[in-house]
Structure formats: structure tokens, C-alpha cells
C-alpha positions in Angstrom: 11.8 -197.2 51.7 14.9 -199.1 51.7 16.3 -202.4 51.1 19.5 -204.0 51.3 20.6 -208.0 50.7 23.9 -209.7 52.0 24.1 -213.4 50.6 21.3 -214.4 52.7 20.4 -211.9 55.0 17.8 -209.0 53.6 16.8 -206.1 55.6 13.8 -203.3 54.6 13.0 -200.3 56.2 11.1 -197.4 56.3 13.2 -194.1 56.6 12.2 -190.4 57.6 15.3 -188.6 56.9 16.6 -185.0 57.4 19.3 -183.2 56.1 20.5 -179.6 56.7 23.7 -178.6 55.4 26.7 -178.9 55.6 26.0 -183.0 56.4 23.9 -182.6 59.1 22.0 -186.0 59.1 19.0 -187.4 60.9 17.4 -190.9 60.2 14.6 -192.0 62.2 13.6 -195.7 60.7 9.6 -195.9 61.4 9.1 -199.3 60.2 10.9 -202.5 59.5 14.5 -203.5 60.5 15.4 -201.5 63.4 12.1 -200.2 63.6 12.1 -196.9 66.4 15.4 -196.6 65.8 17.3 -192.9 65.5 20.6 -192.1 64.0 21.9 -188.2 64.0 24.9 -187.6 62.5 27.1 -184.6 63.4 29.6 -183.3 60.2 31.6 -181.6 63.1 32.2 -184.2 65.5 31.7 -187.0 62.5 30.3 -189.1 65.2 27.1 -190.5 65.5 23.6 -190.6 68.1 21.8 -193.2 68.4 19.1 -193.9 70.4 15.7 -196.0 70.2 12.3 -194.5 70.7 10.1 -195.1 73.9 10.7 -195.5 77.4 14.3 -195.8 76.9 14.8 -192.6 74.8 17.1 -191.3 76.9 19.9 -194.1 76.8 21.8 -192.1 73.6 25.1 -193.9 72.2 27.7 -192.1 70.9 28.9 -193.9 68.0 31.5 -193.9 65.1 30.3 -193.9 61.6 31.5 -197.1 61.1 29.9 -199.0 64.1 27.9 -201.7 62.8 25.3 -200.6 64.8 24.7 -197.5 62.5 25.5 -198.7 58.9 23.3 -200.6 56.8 24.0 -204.5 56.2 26.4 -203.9 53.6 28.4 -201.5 55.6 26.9 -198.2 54.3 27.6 -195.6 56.5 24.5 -193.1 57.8 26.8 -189.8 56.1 26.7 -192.1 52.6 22.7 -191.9 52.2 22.3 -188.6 51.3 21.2 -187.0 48.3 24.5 -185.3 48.3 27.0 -188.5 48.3 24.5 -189.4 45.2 25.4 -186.2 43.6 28.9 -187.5 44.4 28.6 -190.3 42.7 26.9 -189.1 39.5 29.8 -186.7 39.2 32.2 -189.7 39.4 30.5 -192.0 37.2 30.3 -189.2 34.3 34.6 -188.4 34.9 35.1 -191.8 35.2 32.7 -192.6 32.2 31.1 -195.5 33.6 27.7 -194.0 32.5 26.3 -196.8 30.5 23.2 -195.4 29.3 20.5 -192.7 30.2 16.7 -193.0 29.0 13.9 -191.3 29.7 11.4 -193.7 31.5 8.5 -193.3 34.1 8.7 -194.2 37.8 5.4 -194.5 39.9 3.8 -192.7 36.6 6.5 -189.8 37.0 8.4 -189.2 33.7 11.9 -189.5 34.6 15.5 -190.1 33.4 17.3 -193.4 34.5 21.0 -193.3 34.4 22.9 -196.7 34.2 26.7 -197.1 35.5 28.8 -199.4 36.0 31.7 -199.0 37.9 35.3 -200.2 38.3 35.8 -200.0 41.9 32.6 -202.0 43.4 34.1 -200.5 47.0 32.5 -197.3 46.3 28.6 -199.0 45.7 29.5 -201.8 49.0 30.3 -204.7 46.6 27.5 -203.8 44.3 28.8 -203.5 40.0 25.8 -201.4 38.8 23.7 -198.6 40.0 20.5 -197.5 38.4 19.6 -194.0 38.9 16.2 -192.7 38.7 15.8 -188.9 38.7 12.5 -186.7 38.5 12.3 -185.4 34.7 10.1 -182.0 36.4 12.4 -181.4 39.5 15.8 -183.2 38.9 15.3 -184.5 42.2 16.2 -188.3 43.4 13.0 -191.3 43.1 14.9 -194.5 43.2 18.5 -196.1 43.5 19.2 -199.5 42.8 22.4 -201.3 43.3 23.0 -204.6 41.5 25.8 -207.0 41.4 27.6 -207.8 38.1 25.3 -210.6 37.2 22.1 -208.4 38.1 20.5 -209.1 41.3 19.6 -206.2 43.0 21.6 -206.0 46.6 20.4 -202.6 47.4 17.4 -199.7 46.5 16.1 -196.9 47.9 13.1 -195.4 47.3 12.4 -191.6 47.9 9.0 -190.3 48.6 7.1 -187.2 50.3 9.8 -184.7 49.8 9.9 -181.6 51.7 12.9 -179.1 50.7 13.7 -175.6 52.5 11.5 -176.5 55.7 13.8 -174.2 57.5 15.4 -176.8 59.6 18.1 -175.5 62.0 21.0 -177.5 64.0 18.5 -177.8 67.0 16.6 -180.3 65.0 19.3 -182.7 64.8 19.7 -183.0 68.8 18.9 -186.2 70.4 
């Protein structure tokens, strides 16, 4: 699930995603804003499909990343919502020491840790000051993201759920 806010225009979907390495990206939105919508992003070409479900299927765009058509409200692109650019991130914040605090805390009755930052350069978080980090205590992996401006109003979360790693996904599944 995923929401973003831009002054007064908010957007939430529902997002099946798939990732293969090395950035192989495929976002099919199956509710909300955009609804029936696909994006597939190609780390080789760096461009991409986009297509709606239905009748028109076949009409696929070709796109660059930074069509509006293919990045969220507040201009992030589809190869920024991966688990990996969050890795990215978390690496940055810790050599940049904007880490604010961690604590263990629980999220949907998980036990998890929940990393504050704070960064200098709001380009990197789309205008947003803060991020919130929530990360499975058991698995280390990713349960929620929020972004919030300096005075604390959430512009921005995503929540991760039903998570399926090593499905043995291959390049042919990210073909329109």
C-alpha cells in the first residue's frame, strides 16, 4: 500500500511489485490511483513500459524514468521504490550520520526496529526532511516507510506486505 501527498493533492494505491536483479522492476497498481496500471522498468535500456490492463493491453508506451506519467506525485521515479534504493538510503543516512534514533517497536504486532533520520539534502526523500524506517526484527526485511516534512506531516509511506523472495523469477517476467 502506498501513499503520497503534494500540498493538496493525495494519491493511494495498491502495489504488486517484482524485482529481479540487477533493477529489473515490475509494478502493477491493483487498486487506487492509476488503478490497472503497469510499469516495467528495464536496468539496461533504463526506460520504462507502461501499459493499462484490459482491452487496451496492447497499446505499450515506452517511457523515460522521469515521465510524469511513471513517477509518483512527488516525482519518485519507478527504479527509486525498491528495497534496494532503501538499502541505499540506510547506508547514506548512517555515513552521513543523520540516524536520529533506532528503537525497537512493533508494527502490525511484528517486533521491529524503527530507524529515524533526518537528512540534509530533502532532494534525496522528494522534498520530504524525515524518514521513518520500520524493519522486521525476525527477517531484517522492509514493513513500512514514512517520509515526513520538517514540521512532521507525513507526505509519503509505504507499506510492504505478503512478501515472496527467491520465487525464481526470470527476465521473461518483466516483458509487457
Amino acid at each position: 500500500m502506498s501513499y503520497t501527498k503534494k500540498g493538496n493533492k493525495e494519491e493511494r494505491s495498491i502495489i504488486e511489485q517484482k524485482f529481479l536483479k540487477p533493477k529489473w522492476i515490475h509494478m502493477k497498481i491493483i487498486d487506487g490511483n492509476g488503478k490497472g496500471s503497469v510499469g516495467i522498468y528495464n536496468p539496461i535500456t533504463k526506460k520504462v513500459k507502461g501499459y493499462k490492463s484490459g482491452l487496451f493491453k496492447f497499446i505499450v508506451l515506452t517511457l523515460d524514468i522521469t515521465d510524469k506519467r511513471v513517477t509518483s506525485l512527488r516525482g519518485q521515479r519507478i527504479d527509486q521504490g525498491d528495497w534496494e534504493t532503501l538499502i541505499e538510503r540506510l547506508i547514506e543516512y548512517n555515513k552521513q550520520n543523520e540516524f536520529t534514533a533506532v528503537t525497537k517497536t512493533l508494527h502490525l504486532e511484528k517486533p521491529a526496529y524503527l530507524f529515524f533520520a533526518e537528512t540534509k539534502d530533502t532532494i534525496k526523500l522528494w522534498g520530504a526532511k524525515k524518514e521513518h524506517i520500520f524493519i522486521d526484527l525476525k527477517n531484517f526485511l522492509p514493513l513500512r516507510i514514512e517520509q515526513l516534512t520538517g514540521n512532521g506531516e507525513i507526505v509519503h509511506y509505504s507499506i510492504y506486505k505478503d512478501i515472496k523472495i527467491n520465487i525464481g523469477l526470470s527476465e521473461e517476467d518483466f516483458k509487457p
